[in-house]
Structure formats: structure tokens, C-alpha cells
N, C-alpha and C positions, 0 to 999 in steps of 0.2 A: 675953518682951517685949524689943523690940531697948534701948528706952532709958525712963530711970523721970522721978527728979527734977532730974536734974542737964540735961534736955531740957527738963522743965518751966519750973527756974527761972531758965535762961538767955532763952525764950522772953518768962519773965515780967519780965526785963529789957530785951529789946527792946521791949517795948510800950512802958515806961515810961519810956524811951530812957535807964535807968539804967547800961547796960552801960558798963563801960570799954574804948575803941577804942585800937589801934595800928596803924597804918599804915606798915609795914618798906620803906621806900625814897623819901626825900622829891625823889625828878626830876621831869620830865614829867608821869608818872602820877599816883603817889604823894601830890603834893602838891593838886593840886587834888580825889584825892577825897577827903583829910584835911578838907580845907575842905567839902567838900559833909557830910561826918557832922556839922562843928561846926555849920552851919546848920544839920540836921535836929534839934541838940537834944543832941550827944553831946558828951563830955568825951574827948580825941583827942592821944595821944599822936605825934609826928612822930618815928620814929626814922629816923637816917641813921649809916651809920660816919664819913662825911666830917664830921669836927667843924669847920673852915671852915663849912661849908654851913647846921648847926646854929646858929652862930655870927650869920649872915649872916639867917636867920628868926628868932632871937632878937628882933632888932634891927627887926624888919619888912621884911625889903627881900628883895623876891623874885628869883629868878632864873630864872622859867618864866614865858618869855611869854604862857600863859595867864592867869595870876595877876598881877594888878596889886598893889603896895603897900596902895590901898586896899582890897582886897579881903584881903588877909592880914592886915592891924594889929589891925584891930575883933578878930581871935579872939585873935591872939596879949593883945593889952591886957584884955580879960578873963580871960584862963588857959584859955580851954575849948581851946587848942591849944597843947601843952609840944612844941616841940622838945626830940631829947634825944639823944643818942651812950650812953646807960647801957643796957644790955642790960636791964638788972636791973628795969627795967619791965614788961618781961613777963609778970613772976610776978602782976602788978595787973590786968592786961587780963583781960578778956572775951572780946573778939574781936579777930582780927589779922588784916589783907590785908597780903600778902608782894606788892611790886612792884617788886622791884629787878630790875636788868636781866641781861637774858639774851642774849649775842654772842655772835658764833662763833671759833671759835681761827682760826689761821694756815690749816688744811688745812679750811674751811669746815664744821666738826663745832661739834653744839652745845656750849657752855659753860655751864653750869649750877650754876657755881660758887659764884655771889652766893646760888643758893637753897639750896644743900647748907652752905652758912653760913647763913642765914637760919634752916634749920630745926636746925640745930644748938642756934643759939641758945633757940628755944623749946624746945627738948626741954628746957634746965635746967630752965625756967620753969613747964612745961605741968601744968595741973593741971585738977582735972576741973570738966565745967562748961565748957573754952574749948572757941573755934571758930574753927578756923584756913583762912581763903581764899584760894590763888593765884591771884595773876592774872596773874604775867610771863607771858609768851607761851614755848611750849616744847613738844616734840614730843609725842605722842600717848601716854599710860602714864606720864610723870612725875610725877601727882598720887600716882596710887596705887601705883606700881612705887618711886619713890625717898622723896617724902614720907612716904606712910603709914608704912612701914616703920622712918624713922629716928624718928616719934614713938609710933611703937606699943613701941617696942624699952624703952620708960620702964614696961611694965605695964601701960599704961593701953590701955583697946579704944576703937576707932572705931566710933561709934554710940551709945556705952552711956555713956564717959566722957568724950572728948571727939568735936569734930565736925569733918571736913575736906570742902571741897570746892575748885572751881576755877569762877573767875567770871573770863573773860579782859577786860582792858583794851580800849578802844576807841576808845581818843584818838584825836583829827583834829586838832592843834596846827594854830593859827591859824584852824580853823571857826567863823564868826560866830554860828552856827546851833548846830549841835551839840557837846554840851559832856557831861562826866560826866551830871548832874542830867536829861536828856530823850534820853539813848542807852540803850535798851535794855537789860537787864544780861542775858548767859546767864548761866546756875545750872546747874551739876551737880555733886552730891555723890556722898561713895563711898558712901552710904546712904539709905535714903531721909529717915531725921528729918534728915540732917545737909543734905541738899536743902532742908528744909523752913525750918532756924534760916537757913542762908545765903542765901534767899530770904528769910525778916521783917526778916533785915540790912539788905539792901538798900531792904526796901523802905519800911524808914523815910528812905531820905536820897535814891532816883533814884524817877523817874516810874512804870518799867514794868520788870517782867522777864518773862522768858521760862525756864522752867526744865524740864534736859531730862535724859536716861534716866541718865547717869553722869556723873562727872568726863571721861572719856577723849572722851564725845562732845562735852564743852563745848570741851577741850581743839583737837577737830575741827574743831572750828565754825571759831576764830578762823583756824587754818591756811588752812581753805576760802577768805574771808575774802579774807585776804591774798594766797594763789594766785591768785587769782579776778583779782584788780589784777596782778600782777607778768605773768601768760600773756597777759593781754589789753596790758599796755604795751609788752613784749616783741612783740607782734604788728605793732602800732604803730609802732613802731621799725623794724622792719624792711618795713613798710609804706614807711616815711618814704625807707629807700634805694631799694625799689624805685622811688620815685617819683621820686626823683634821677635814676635810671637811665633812666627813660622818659620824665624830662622833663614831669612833670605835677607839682602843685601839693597834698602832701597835707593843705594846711590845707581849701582850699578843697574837697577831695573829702570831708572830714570833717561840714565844715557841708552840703555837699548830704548825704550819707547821715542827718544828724541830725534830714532832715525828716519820716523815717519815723518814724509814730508807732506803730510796733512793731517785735519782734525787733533792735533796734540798741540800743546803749548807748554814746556817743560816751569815746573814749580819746585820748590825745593824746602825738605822741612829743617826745623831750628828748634832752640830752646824757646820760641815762640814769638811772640810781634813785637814792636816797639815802632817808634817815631812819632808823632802827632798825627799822621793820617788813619794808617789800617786800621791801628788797633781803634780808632775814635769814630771816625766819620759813618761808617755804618752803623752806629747805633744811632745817630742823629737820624737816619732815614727809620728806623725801629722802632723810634721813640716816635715820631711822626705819625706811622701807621698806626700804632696805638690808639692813639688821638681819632681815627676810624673804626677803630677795633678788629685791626687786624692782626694777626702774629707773623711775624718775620720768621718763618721757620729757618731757613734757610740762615741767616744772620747771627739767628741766636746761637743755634747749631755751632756754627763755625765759629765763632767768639769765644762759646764754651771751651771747645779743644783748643783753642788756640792760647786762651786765659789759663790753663793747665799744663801746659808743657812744662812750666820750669819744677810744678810738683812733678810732673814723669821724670823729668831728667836730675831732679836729687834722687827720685828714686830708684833710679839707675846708676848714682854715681853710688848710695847704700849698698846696691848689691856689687859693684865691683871691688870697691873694699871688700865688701866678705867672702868675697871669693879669695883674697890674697891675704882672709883672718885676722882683718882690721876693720875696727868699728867706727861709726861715721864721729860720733862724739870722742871729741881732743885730736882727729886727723888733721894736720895739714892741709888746709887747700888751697891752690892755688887758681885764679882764677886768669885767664887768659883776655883781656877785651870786656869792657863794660859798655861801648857803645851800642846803641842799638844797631847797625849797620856797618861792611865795613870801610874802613877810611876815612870817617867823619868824626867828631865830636859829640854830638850830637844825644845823650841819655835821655831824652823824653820817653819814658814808657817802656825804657829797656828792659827786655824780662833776665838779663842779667842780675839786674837789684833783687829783683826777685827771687832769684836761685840764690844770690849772697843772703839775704833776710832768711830764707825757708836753710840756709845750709847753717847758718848761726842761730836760730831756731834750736836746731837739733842738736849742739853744740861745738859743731866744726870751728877750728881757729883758721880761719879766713882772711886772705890777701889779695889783693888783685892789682895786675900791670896792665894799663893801653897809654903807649904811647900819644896819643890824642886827647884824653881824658885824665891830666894830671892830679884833679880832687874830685872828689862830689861830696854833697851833702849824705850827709848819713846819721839819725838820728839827732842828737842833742849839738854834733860836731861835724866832721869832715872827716873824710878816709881819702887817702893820699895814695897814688899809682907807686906800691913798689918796684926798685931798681930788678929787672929782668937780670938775674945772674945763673950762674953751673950752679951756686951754690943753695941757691931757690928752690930750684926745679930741684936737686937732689933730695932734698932734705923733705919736697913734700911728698905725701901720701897719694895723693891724687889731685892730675892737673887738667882741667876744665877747659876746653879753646871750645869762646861763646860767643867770640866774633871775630873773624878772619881779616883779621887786617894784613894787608900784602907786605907790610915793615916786618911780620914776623918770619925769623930762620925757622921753618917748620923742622928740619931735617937737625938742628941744631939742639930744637925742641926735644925734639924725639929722643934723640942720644945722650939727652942728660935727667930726662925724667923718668920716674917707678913705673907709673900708669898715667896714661893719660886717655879724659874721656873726651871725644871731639863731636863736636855739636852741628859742626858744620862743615864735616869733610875735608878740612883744610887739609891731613893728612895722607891725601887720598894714596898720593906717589909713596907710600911708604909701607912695609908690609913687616908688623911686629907684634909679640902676641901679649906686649903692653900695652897696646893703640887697642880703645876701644869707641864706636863708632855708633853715633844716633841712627836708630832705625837698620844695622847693619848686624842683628844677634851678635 
């Protein structure tokens, strides 16, 4: 028999929402599905290495825009949710979801370092009985080719003592709509009981899962996923030049295609990717195929156009200065939005930094305002969100909108700035032959 008691009376934990939870990485992820188990009933450990951050949920006070204040205090001020930096909790848990993050080095390979610590950490701790879930996103075979291995290496067998699977994340940060609690969870375990315990996990604290033949194909899924968004933006994008090039309008060819009510799925181009998924995770599966020797044509393709847009869009912000017989070097620019997304905080991988770097490159004197994003890092120091004023907008040369946040008066915009180049169609309701428009000649 693959697994006896120690299957049983974890099982018979979950029903009774007795089990002790850990949640290894209080970010993005992390943190709102800690809060989705203390709702369902569980007692939930918040571990993070950054003791600031530990610090900082102690106190109530979040830092994922998902998570409001009030929505973290009520668990923290009861206790059903212990932030902690103490490793040594581990050995208490039940169950653990590892969600710390997974980036890629300098030469675009994955980095899998947070979870090669991660499960180090459990290996002191692991005892029988626990059930260990990833969910950072990461290439195909890292459930059971690096995890398994490093906690089987303790004596203990998978299936029998304890249980591993891989239920990938599926955060949408800033979805009004979807959220942990009504997203779908896939389930794939390296067994089938360990399928079964990481499925009654979840399914005491989200709405619905879905649970499939292995970890490697859960692992799949999410890659898909995410491919699926980066080939089709990528498409998009270079949609967006050729329609520059030919002098046609591709917001507007977007909404006519959108009236088909099949075979279309409307995508939309920008100054290019950001967030910790798109731009990342599919090279995780590229890097992978490698290791086969195979080419991702398809991935690499769309990565390329998509790693290039914010050169296309300084290059487009050069020629509309010279059309108006200003040169990019010592213009004014203003830069509208640095988040990757809009409505979020969130600058991971924003190709905004990008178009600041390649615009102060060439010598542009460069500012930038998002209300969501008060500083960032920027070289040796910080760059701080200038105060959006008439006096701003006038005085620059050219103003960049490179993420639509719905706090901005676009019409407001319009009637105090020279040129404005817009990235993302924010302007669409407006008709002036200062507005100039991505992918719309």
C-alpha cells in the first residue's frame, strides 16, 4: 500500500481544518493566500527571510496591493496569522506552500535559488505526516527532479511519509474579479495520495480545483498559461509597427476584429511586458527545451519583439520631436506611469525603466509621475514621482502615457500638454493632432 496512517491523519486534519499551515514567501502571492487559509479556518504561519517585511505585518500594514490593512489586522489581531522570519516553525506545520520567487539571472536562465533555500529549510524540519506544495512558477521537472530529491535525501519516502506536489500561483494583481478564493487551483502531485491530501488543502480555503496526472504537467500548465499571453502580445506588438508602417490605426482594427464572436481573442500592444510572469516564465520552459535541444521558436520570437518595444517607442518619441524641430537630447520628458500595469504598484520588469534608461541615454531630461509608485530605485539613488501639475505638462516637450492608470484626467492631460505620445490608447476619446498614438501612424 503506497501510504497508511500518516495519509490518513493528515487527511483527518484537513477536514477539521486542524492542520498547521505555512506559507514560505509573504509577496504578491504568498500573502493573500496565507489570508485565504486564515479565512477558511486555519492557524497560518507567514514566513518571509526579509524581517523588515515580517516587521511591517506584524504591525498590520500591508504592502501588496491586493491586501488591504483591513483585511490583514482582523487575522493578525486574533493570532490565526503569526508572521515569522524563524525557520524553526516548520517542524510545527502540517502543510507548507513554498511561494517565493523565481527570476532569472543576467544570461536569462532560471534562478531557482529562493526554492533550493526554501527546501533546504524544510528538509531540517520535515517530518512525517507533512505536505509540502510549490507554487513559484519554474520550468518543467523541478517539482520532482530538484525538490523531491533534496527531501527524500532526510529517509523519508514520498507517498508513504510525507506528501509533495505543485499547485502553480495565479495571481492577476489588481483583478477586481479574480482573486486566490474563485481561481481555479491545478493540483499535480508526485503520487497519486499526495494529489489527493494537496487537493482537500485547497479545497478547504479556494472555490474549485482542477487536479491533473503529475506535478510536471501542473508545472505545464502554468508555462502554457503564460506563453499563451507573451506569443499572442508579442504578435500584437509587432501588429502595432506594422500598422505604423502602413499607416493604419491598430486600436481601431482591434475593436473591429473583437466583433467576431469566435476564433478571436482581442490583445493589445504597449511599450512592452513587465510583471514577474510574462516577461519571465516562458523562458523557464526555453531554457528547459534546451536541455533537449530543442528551439523554442515561437518564445524566443515573441520575447525578442516584445524585449524591443521600449527601443521602438524612444524611437518614435525621436521622430515626433522632430517633427515639431526638437531634438530628443535636453527635451523635457515627461513620463506618465512607471508601473508595469495599470492600477498597481508593482515595477517588476516594467519596460517603462526601460524607456527612462534608453531616454537618458540619449540625453533627454527625464521625470516621471504614478501616483502608485512614489520612488524607485534608480541607479546609485532613488527617483521620486513628480507632483503631476498644468505647469509640468506645459513646460515639457514631450509627454509619454506608459501606463493607464484610471486616477489619471486624460482630457485634462490632453489640454495642458505640447505632444503627447500615448502607449496605451488611454486617449482614445480625444481627437488632436498633438496626441500621438502606438501603432496608430
Amino acid at each position: 500500500m503506497e501510504h497508511g496512517n500518516t495519509f490518513k491523519e493528515l487527511l483527518q486534519k484537513l477536514e477539521d481544518k486542524t492542520a498547521i499551515v505555512c506559507v514560505m514567501g509573504m509577496g504578491y502571492v504568498g500573502l493573500p493566500l496565507a489570508l485565504e487559509f486564515c479565512r477558511a479556518g486555519y492557524f497560518v504561519y507567514g514566513y518571509d527571510i526579509n524581517e523588515a517585511r515580517v516587521e511591517r505585518l506584524k504591525k498590520g500594514n500591508s504592502y501588496v496591493d491586493d491586501v488591504k490593512n483591513e483585511d490583514l489586522i482582523p487575522h493578525i489581531d486574533s493570532g490565526r496569522l503569526l508572521p515569522t522570519a524563524d525557520p524553526s516553525v516548520l517542524a510545527r506545520c502540517d502543510c507548507i506552500a513554498i511561494a517565493v520567487p523565481t527570476p532569472l539571472n543576467k544570461t536569462k536562465d532560471p534562478d531557482i535559488s529562493y526554492i533550493l533555500d526554501a527546501c533546504e529549510k524544510i528538509k531540517k524540519h520535515l517530518h512525517r505526516g507533512m505536505l509540502v506544495v510549490l507554487e513559484s512558477t519554474t520550468y518543467p521537472g523541478t517539482t520532482e527532479e530538484v525538490v523531491l530529491p533534496i527531501l527524500e535525501s532526510t529517509g523519508f519516502k514520498v507517498g508513504v511519509d510525507f506528501f509533495l506536489a505543485f499547485s502553480p500561483e495565479r495571481v492577476d494583481p489588481g483583478n477586481p474579479v479574480y482573486n486566490v478564493h474563485n481561481t481555479p487551483k491545478i493540483i499535480g502531485g508526485i503520487t497519486q495520495a499526495c494529489t489527493q491530501l494537496a487537493s482537500a488543502f485547497y479545497l478547504g480555503a479556494v472555490e474549485r480545483i482542477h487536479p491533473v496526472s503529475s506535478a510536471k504537467t501542473a508545472e505545464m500548465v502554468k508555462l502554457l498559461e503564460n506563453t499563451f499571453r507573451e506569443i499572442n502580445i508579442g504578435m500584437v506588438n509587432e501588429m502595432a509597427i506594422m500598422c505604423d508602417l502602413l499607416k493604419v490605426d491598430i486600436w481601431e482594427i482591434i475593436e473591429a476584429a473583437k466583433t467576431k464572436p469566435f476564433g478571436f481573442m482581442p490583445f493589445y500592444p504597449g511599450p512592452g511586458l513587465g510583471g514577474h510572469c510574462i516577461p519571465i516564465d516562458p523562458h523557464y520552459l526555453s531554457w528547459k527545451l534546451k536541455t533537449v535541444n530543442y528551439y523554442a521558436r515561437f518564445i524566443e520570437l515573441a520575447g525578442d519583439i516584445n524585449s524591443n518595444m521600449p527601443r521602438y517607442v524612444v524611437r518614435k518619441t525621436m521622430e515626433f520631436l522632430n517633427e515639431v524641430k526638437k531634438p530628443l537630447k535636453d527635451s523635457n520628458v515627461v513620463l506618465l506611469g512607471v508601473a508595469y500595469k495599470r492600477d498597481v504598484s508593482d515595477v517588476r520588469e516594467s519596460p517603462a525603466l526601460d524607456v527612462l534608461e534608453l531616454l537618458e541615454e540619449k540625453g533627454a531630461k527625464v521625470v516621471y509621475n504614478d501616483p502608485y509608485v512614489p520612488e524607485i530605485k534608480w541607479k546609485d539613488g532613488v527617483m521620486r514621482s513628480v507632483e503631476l501639475t498644468e505647469e509640468l505638462l506645459e513646460n515639457a516637450d514631450i509627454v509619454l502615457i506608459l501606463t493607464d492608470h484610471r486616477v489619471y484626467d486624460y482630457g485634462w492631460i490632453v489640454e495642458h500638454s505640447q505632444l503627447i505620445f500615448d502607449t496605451r490608447n488611454a486617449t482614445s476619446g480625444y481627437r488632436s493632432p498633438r496626441i500621438k498614438r502606438l501603432g496608430a501612424a
